[in-house]
C-alpha positions as CSV (number, residue, x, y, z in Angstrom):
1,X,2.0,-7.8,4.5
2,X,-1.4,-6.9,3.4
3,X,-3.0,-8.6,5.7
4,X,-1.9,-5.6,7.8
5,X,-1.8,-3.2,4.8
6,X,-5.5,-3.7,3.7
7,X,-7.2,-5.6,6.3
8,X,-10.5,-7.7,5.6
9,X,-12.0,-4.9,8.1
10,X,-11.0,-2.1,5.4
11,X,-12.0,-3.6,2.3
12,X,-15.2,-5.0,3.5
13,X,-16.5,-1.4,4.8
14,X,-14.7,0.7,1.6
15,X,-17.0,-1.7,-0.6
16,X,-19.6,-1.1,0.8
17,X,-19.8,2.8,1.1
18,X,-18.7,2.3,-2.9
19,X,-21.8,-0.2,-3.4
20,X,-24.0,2.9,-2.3
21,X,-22.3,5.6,-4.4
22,X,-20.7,7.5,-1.2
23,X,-17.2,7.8,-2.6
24,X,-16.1,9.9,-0.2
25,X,-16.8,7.3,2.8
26,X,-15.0,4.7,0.6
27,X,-12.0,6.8,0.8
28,X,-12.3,7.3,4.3
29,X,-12.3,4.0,5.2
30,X,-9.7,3.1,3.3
31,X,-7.6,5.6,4.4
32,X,-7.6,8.1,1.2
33,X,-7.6,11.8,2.2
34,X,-9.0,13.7,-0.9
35,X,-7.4,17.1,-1.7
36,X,-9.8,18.7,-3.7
37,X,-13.5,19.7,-4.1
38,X,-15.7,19.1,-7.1
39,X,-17.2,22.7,-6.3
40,X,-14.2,24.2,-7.1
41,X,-13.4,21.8,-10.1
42,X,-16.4,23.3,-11.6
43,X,-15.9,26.5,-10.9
44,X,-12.3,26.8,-12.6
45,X,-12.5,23.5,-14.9
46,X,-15.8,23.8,-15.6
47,X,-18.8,21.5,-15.2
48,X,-18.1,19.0,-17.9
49,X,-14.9,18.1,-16.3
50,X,-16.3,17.9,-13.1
51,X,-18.7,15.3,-14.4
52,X,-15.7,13.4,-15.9
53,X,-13.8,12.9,-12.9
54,X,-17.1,12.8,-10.2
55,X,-18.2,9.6,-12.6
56,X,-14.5,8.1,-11.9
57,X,-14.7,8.4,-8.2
58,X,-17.8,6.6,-8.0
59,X,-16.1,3.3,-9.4
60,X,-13.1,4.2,-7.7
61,X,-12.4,1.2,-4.9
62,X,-9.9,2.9,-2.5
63,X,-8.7,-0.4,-1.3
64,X,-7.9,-1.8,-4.4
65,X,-5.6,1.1,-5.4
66,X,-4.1,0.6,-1.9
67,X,-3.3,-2.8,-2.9
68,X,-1.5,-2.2,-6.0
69,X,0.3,0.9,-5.1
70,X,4.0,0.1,-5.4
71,X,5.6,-0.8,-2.5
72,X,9.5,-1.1,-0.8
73,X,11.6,-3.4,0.9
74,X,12.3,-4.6,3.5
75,X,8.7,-3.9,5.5
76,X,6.2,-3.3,2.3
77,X,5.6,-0.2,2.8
78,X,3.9,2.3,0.6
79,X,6.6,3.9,-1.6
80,X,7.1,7.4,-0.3
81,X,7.3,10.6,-1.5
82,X,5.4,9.3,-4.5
83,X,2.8,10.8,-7.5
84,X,0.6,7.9,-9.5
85,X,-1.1,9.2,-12.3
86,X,-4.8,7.4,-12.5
87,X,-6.7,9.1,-14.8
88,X,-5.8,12.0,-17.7
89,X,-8.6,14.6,-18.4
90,X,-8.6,16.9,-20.7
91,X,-9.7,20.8,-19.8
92,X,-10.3,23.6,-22.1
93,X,-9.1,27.2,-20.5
94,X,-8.2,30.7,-22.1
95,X,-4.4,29.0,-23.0
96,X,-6.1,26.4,-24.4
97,X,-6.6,23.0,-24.1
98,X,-4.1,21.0,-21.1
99,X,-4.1,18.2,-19.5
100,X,-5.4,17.6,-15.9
101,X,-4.6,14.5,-13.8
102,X,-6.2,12.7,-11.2
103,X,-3.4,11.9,-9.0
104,X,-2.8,9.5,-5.9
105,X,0.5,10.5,-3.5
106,X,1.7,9.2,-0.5
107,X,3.4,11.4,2.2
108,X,7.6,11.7,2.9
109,X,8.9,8.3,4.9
110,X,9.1,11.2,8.5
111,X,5.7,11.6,7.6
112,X,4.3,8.4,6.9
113,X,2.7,7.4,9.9
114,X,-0.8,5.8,9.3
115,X,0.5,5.0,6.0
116,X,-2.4,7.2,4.1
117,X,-2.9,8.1,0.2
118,X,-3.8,11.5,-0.7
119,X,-6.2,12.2,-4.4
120,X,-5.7,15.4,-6.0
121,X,-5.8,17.0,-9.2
122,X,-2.9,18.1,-10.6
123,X,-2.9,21.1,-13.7
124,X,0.6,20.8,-16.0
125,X,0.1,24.7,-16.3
126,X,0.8,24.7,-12.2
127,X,4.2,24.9,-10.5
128,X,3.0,23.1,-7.7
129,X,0.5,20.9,-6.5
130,X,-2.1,22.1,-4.4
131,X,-1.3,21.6,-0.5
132,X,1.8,19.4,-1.7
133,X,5.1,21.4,-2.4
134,X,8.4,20.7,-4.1
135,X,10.5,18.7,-4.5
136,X,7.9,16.1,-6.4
137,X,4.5,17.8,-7.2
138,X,4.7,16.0,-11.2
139,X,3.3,12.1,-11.9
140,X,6.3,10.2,-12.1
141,X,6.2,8.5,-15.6
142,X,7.1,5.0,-14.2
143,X,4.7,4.4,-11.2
144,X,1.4,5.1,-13.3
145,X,-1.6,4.0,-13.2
146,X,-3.8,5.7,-16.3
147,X,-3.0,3.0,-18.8
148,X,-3.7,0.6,-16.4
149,X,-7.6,1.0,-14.4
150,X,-8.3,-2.2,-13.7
151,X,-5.5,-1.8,-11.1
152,X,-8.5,0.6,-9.4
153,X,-11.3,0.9,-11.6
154,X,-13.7,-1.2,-10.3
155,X,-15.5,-1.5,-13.6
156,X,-12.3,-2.7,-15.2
157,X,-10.8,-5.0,-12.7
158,X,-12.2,-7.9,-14.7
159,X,-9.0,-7.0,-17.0
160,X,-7.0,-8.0,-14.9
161,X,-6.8,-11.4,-16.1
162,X,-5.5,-10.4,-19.6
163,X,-2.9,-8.1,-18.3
164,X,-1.5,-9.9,-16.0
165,X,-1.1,-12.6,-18.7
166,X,-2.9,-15.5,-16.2
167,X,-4.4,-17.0,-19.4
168,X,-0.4,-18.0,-20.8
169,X,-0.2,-21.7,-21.1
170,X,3.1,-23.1,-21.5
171,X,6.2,-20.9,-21.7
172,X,6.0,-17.1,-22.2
173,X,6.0,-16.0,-26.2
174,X,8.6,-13.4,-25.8
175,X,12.0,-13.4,-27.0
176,X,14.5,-14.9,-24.6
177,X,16.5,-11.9,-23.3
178,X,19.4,-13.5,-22.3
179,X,22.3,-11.9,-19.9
180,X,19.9,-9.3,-20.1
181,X,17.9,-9.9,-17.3
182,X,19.4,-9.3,-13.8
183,X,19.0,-12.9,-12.0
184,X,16.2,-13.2,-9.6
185,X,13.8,-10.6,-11.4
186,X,10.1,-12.1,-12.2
187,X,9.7,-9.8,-15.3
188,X,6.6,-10.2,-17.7
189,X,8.6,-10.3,-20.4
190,X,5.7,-12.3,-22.6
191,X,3.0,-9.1,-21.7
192,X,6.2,-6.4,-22.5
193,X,5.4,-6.0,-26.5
194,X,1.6,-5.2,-26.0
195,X,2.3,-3.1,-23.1
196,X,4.5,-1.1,-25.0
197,X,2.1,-1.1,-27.8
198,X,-0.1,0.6,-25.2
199,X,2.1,3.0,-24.5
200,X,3.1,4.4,-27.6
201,X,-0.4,4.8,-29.0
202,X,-1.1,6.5,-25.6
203,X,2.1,8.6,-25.8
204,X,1.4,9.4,-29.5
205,X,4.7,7.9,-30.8
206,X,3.1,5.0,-32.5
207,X,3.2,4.8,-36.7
208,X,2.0,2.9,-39.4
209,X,5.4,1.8,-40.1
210,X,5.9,0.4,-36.8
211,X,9.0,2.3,-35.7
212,X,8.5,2.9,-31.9
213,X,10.7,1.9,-28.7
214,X,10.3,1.7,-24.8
215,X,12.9,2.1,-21.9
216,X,12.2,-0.2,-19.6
217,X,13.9,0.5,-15.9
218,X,14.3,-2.4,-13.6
219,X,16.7,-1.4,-11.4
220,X,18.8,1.9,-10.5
221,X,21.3,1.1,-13.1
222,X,19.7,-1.6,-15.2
223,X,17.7,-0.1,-18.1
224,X,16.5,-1.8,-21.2
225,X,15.3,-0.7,-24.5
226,X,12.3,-1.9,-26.1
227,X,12.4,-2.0,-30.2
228,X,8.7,-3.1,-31.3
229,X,8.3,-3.7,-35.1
230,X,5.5,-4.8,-37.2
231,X,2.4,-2.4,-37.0
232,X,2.0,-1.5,-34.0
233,X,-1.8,-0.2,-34.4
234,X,-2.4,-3.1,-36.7
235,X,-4.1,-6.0,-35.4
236,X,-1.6,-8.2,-36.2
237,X,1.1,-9.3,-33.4
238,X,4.2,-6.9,-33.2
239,X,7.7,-7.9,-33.2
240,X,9.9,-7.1,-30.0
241,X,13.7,-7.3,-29.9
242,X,15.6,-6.5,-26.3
243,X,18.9,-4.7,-25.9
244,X,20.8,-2.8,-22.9
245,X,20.1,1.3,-22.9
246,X,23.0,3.2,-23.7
247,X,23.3,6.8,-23.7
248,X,23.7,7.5,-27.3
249,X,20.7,5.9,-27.9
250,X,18.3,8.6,-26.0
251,X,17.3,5.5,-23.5
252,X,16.5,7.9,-20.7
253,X,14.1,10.1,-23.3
254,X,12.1,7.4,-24.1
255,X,8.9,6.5,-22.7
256,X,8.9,4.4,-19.6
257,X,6.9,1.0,-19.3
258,X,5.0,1.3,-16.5
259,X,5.7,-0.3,-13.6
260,X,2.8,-2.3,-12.8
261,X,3.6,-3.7,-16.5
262,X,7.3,-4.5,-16.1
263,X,7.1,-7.3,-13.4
264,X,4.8,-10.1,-12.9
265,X,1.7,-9.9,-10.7
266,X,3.1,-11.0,-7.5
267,X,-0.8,-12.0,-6.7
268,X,-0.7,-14.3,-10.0
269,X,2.8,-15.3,-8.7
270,X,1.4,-17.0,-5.7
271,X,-1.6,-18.4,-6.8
272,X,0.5,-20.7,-9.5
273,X,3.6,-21.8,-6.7
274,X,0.5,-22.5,-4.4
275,X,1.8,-20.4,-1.5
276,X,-1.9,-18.3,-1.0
277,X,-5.6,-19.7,-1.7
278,X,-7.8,-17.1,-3.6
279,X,-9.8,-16.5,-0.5
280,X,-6.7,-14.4,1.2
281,X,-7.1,-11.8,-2.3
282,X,-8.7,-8.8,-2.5
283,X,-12.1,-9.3,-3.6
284,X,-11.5,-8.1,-7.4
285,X,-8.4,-9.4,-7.4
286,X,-9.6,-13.2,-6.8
287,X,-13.0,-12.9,-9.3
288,X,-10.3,-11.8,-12.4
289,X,-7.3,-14.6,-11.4
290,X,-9.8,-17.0,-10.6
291,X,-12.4,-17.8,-13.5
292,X,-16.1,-18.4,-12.1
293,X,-15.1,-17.2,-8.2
294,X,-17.6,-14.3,-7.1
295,X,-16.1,-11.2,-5.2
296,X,-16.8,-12.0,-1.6
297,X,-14.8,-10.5,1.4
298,X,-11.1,-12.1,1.9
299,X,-11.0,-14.5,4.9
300,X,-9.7,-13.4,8.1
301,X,-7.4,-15.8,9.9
302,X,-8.9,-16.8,13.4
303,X,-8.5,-14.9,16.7
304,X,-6.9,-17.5,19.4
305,X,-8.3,-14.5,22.1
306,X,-10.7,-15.2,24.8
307,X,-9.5,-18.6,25.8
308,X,-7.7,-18.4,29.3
309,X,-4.1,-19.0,29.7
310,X,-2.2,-21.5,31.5
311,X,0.7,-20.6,33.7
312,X,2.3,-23.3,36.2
313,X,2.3,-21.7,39.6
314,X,2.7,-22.8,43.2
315,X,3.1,-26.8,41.7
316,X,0.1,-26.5,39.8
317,X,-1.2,-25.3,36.7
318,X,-3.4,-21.6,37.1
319,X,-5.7,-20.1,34.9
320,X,-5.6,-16.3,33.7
321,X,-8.0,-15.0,31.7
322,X,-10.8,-11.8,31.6
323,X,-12.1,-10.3,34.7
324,X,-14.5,-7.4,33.8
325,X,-13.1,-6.3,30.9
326,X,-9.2,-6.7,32.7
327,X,-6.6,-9.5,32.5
328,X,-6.1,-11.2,35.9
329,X,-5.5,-14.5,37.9
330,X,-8.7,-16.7,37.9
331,X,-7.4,-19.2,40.7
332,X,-6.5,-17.3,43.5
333,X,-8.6,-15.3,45.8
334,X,-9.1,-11.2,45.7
335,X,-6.9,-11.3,49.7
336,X,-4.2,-13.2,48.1
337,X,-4.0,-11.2,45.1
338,X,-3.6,-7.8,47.4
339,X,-1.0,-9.4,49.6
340,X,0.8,-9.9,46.0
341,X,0.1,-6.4,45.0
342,X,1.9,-5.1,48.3
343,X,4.7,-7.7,48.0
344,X,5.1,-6.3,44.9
345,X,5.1,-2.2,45.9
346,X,7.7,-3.1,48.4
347,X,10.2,-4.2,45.7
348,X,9.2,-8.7,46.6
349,X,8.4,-11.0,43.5
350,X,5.0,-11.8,42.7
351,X,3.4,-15.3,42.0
352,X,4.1,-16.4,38.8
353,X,0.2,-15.4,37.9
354,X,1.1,-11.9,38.0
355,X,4.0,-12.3,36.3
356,X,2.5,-13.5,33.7
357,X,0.3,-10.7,33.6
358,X,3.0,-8.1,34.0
359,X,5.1,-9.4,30.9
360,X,1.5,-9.2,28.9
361,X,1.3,-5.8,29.8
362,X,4.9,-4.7,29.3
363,X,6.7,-7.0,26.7
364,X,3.7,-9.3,24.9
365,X,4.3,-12.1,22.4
366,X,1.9,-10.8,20.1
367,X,4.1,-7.1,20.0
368,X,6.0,-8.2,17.0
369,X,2.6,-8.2,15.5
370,X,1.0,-5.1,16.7
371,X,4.2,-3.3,15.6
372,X,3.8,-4.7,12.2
373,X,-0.2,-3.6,12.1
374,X,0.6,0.1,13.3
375,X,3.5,0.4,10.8
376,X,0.8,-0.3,8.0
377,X,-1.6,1.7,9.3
378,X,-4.4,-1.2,10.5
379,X,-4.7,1.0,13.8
380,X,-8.1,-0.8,14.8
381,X,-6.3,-4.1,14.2
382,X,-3.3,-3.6,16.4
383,X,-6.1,-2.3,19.4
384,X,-8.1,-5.6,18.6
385,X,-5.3,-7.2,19.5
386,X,-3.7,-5.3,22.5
387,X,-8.2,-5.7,24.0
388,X,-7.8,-9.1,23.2
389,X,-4.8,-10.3,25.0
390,X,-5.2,-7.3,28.1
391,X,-8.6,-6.6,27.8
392,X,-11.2,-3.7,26.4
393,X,-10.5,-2.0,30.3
394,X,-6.8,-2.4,30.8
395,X,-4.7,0.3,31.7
396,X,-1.4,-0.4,29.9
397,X,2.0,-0.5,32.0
398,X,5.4,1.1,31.3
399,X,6.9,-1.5,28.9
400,X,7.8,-1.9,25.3
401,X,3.9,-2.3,24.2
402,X,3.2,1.2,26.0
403,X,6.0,2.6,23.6
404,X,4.8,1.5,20.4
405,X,1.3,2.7,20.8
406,X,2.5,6.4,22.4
407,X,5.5,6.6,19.1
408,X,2.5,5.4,16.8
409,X,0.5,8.0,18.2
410,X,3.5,11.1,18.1
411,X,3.9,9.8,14.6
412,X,0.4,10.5,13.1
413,X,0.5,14.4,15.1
414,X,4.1,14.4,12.3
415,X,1.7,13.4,9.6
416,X,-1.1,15.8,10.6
417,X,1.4,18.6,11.0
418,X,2.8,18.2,7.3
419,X,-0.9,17.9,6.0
420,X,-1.6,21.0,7.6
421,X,2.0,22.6,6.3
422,X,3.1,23.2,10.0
423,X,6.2,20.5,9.2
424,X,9.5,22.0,9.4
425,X,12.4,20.5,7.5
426,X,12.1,17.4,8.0
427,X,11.7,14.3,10.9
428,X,12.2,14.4,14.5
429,X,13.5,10.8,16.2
430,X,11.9,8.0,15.3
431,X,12.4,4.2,16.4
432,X,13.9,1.9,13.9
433,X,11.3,-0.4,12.0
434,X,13.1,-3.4,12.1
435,X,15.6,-4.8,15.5
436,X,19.5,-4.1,14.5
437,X,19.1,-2.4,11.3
438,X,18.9,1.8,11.2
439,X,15.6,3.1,9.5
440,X,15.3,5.1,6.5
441,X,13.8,7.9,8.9
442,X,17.8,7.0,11.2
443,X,20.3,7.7,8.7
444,X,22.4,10.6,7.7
445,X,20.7,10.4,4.3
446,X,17.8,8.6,4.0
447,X,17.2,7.2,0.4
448,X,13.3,8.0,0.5
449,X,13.2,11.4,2.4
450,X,12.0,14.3,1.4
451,X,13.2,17.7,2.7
452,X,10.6,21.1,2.2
């Protein structure tokens, strides 16, 4: 999936516009839209502030954030309709001293085409986010990302390592939760005491005596209380005990363990079962998993383009392959190629040649693919491919190709319209993502839509 989601193309040209200091063209080529002005900032926050978060967005690597950001089944899609808190600033004013937030959000799923992340600053004394309305304008307290940078800091992504627990030898030093865990779940249950330990000393709640517990969600209705004992801000190791949340017990008052702390690092995941080299990471990603590995551009897998195709015709085996910038039959001569073309206008069957050509144009092999790369937003590499197999000059025929790329296209004037605010209430028809299965945009209530 991310080889679609945050393509070798992306990450290579975000890090590099970061390398130079120009934020802004990191964000644009990774697809971040940014919401707010440091002008402004400084003019209602003051300058000090402004320094603060200008100083974060220089090590901010777009394309790592895209990376992490929490995603759904069954296509891997940026989770919509969401708020991530990245970093917590604090703001003097003429109420006093509040919070501000540096926030990441992703659009509505009727809205998602292009599959973009938004930064904005969000105040706690405002009732809405600026340019985003109700219902969700707040971080939401599970997907955050403040207590955890390295997940888009680039000066802390060396942390990853110890985070994501990839030093652990042997079996994890938890307690066993048994029948507590849902089967199938990968949860980090040997990183969930310190996490918490985080948390509460970020959430104020931690004492001296130790007392302090965490909900822990990992599921709609499978919640989890954490109970750590010892001294939590000691440096000694604290004590964790497990047990199923029950109302009486406040379990949905509690503070939430993050998300990104709750599961195990699907990239660490991988890389022990075998199923990915390090080279297929993102950069960052690889040099903290990987002890000694420098952070070099992810490999991209091999183009088969540019090599003519065989097609058996007339008892023998014909070559097609690019013409001036087209795809057309190399072995037969321009006369016999318009006598086909006219066959063809009068309602004949053409040569197997053009045939071939025909179902290149109209229903491709590579489509599954291109509708994969446009769902995730890698619109330059769902073109690359369409040039490659038709050619840089092709004029594309009335067939299922031609459809994707004109519904991709309606779909980001959708997503323009609600950045603008233009959106009504909610999305017009849409084709389903996946072949015999209605969309989240297709039913009567979609579970991720949002209505303004």
């Amino acid at each position: 999936m991310r080889e679609f989601a945050v393509p070798p193309t992306m990450i290579e040209a975000a890090t590099a516009r970061r390398h130079t200091g120009d934020w802004a063209g990191a964000c644009a080529a990774a697809a971040v839209d940014i919401d707010f002005g440091l002008r402004h900032l400084a003019r209602t926050h003051g300058r000090e502030l402004m320094a603060e978060v200008r100083a974060d967005l220089r090590h901010l690597a777009p394309d790592l954030l895209r990376w992490h950001l929490p995603r759904i089944a069954p296509d891997g899609l940026l989770r919509p309709g969401l708020t991530v808190e990245l970093a917590r600033y604090r703001a003097t004013g003429p109420d006093g001293d509040r919070p501000v937030h540096l926030v990441a959000r992703t659009p509505p799923a009727w809205a998602d085409a292009g599959q973009r992340i938004s930064l904005g600053l969000w105040d706690s004394s405002q009732s809405e986010a600026a340019g985003w309305g109700p219902p969700h304008p707040r971080p939401h307290r599970r997907f955050r990302l403040d207590l955890h940078r390295h997940l888009w800091d680039a000066r802390r992504a060396d942390e990853l390592r110890i985070r994501s627990g990839a030093d652990a030898v042997g079996p994890p030093a938890g307690p066993e939760p048994a029948g507590l865990l849902p089967p199938g779940y990968r949860c980090a249950v040997d990183r969930w005491a310190a996490e918490a330990a985080i948390l509460l000393r970020a959430e104020g709640r931690s004492t001296s005596s130790g007392a302090g517990a965490v909900g822990v969600r990992l599921g709609a209705r499978h919640r989890l209380v954490l109970e750590l004992g010892g001294d939590v801000d000691g440096p000694g190791p604290s004590t964790l005990r497990i047990a199923k949340a029950s109302p009486d017990r406040g379990g949905r008052r509690l503070p939430v363990l993050p998300d990104a702390a709750t599961w195990v690092l699907p990239d660490l995941d991988l890389l022990r079962a075998g199923l990915i080299e390090a080279d297929r990471l993102h950069p960052l990603v690889a040099s903290a998993l990987v002890p000694g590995r420098s952070p070099t551009a992810p490999s991209q897998l091999p183009s088969p383009t540019g090599q003519p195709q065989l097609v058996e015709c007339q008892g023998s085996l014909h070559r097609i392959g690019m013409v001036d910038g087209v795809l057309a039959p190399l072995d037969h001569d321009p006369a016999e190629i318009r006598r086909e073309e006219l066959l063809v206008a009068l309602s004949g069957t053409p040569m197997p040649c053009l045939q071939a050509i025909d179902l290149a144009h109209r229903h491709p092999d590579c489509l599954v693919g291109v509708r994969e790369r446009l769902d995730h937003g890698d619109i330059a590499g769902a073109l690359a491919v369409v040039e490659g197999l038709l050619g840089p000059d092709a004029l594309l025929r009335s067939g299922d190709l031609r459809d994707e790329l004109e519904t991709a296209a309606h779909r980001r004037i959708s997503y323009g319209l609600f950045r603008a605010g233009l959106a009504g209430s909610g999305p017009g028809p849409h084709r389903d993502r996946t072949d015999g299965r209605r969309s989240a945009e297709r039913r009567s209530r979609p579970r991720h839509a949002l209505t303004y």
